[in-house]
N, C-alpha and C positions, 0 to 999 in steps of 0.2 A: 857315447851316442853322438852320431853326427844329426844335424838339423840343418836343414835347407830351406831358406824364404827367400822369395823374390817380390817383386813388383810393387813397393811399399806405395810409390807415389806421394809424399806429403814432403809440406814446406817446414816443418819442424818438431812432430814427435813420431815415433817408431811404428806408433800403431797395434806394438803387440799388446795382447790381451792374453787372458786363458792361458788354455794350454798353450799355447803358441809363446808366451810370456816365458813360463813356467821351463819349455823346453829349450828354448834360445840358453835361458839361464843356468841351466843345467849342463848341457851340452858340450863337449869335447873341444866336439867345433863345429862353429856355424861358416854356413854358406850361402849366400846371400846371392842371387843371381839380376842384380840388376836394375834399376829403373829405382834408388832411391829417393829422384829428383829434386833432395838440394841438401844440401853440407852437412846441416847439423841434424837430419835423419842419417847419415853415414857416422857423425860423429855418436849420435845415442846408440847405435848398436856397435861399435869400438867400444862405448861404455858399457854395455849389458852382457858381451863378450869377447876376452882377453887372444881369443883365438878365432877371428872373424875373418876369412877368405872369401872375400867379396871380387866383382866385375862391375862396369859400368855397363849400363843399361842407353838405350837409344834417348829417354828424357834428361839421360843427368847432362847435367850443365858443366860447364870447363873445370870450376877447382873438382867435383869429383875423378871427373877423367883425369885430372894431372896427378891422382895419389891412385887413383885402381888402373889393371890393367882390363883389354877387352875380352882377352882369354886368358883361362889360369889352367893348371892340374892340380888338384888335390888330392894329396893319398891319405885313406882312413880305411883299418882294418884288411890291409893288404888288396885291397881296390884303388885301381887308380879312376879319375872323372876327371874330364876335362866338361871345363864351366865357360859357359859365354851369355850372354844374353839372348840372342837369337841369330840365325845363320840368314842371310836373303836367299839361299838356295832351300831351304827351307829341311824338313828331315833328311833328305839328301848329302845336304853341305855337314847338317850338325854328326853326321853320321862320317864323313871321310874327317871332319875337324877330331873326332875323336880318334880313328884308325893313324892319322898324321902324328898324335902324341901318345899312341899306345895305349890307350885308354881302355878302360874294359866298359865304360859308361858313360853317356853326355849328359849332363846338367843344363839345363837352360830356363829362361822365363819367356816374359813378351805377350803373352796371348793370355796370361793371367788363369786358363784352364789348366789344373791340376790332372796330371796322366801320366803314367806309366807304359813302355810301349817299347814291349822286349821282339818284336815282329820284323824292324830292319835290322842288319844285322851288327849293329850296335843297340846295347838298347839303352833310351830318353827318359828322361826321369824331368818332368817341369811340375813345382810343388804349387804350382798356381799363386795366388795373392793371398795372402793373411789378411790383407789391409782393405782390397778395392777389388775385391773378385767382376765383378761386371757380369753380373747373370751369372757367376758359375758359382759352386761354392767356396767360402772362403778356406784356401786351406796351407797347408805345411809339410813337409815328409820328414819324418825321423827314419834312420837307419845306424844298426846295430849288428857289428862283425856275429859272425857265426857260420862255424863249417866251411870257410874258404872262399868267405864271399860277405854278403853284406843281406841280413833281414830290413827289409822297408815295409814302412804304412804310412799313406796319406790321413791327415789328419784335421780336424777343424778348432778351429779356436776355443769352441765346447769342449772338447775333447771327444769326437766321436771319431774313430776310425773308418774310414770308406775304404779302403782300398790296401792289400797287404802286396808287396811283391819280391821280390827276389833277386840281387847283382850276382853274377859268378865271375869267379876271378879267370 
């Protein structure tokens, strides 16, 4: 399983809970899109997983930036995603950011709303905030190879599922 969190926001613990805890722990690999905003939140999730393909986010501060990059690719289950935090061009940019590295899917955070959004013609995956949702719900995306592509659901710290979707390769 891959597991995707962004937007932790804290000065020093991770903030996972739940399932969210539970699935990090678990997980293949995680992907962390961004906005840890300070060290030793990057260093507790290197500690909770050994396979952690993170980005720096617009809040983190310089030692993050000097060990992440601001875009990555990650390949799981014969999917590629290219991962950034957010694009100033906005679906537009995150959409040619992906087509530039071949990508079958963009990952990103920023706006802490959890969505799925296979309608430009790349499709956005932003698993919103586990940590600091801001009016939206707290959540996380698991995704799991199957059939040539990758099964996704949005998910909440509870453990409730809102939202299933679909990557094709």
């Amino acid at each position: 399983m891959l597991v995707v969190v962004s937007d932790t926001h804290s000065t020093d613990d991770p903030k996972l809970r739940g399932r969210t805890r539970e699935a990090v722990e678990a997980a293949e690999v995680v992907v962390h899109a961004g906005d840890f905003y300070r060290e030793p939140v990057l260093d507790a999730f290197e500690r909770a997983s050994d396979s952690l393909r993170a980005v720096f986010g617009n809040n983190d501060g310089a030692a993050i930036r000097e060990r992440l990059p601001e875009v990555r690719t990650v390949e799981f289950g014969g999917v590629r995603l290219a991962v950034t935090h957010r694009h100033r061009s906005g679906d537009t940019g995150l959409v040619m950011l992906a087509r530039g590295r071949d990508a079958d899917a963009v990952v990103c955070g920023h706006s802490h709303r959890p969505r799925f959004d296979d309608s430009p013609a790349v499709p956005i995956l932003n698993p919103g905030s586990h940590a600091q949702p801001r009016g939206n719900r707290p959540a996380h995306a698991e995704l799991e190879p199957a059939d040539g592509g990758l099964d996704g659901r949005l998910v909440t710290p509870a453990g409730e599922v809102f939202e299933r979707f679909r990557i094709e390769t």
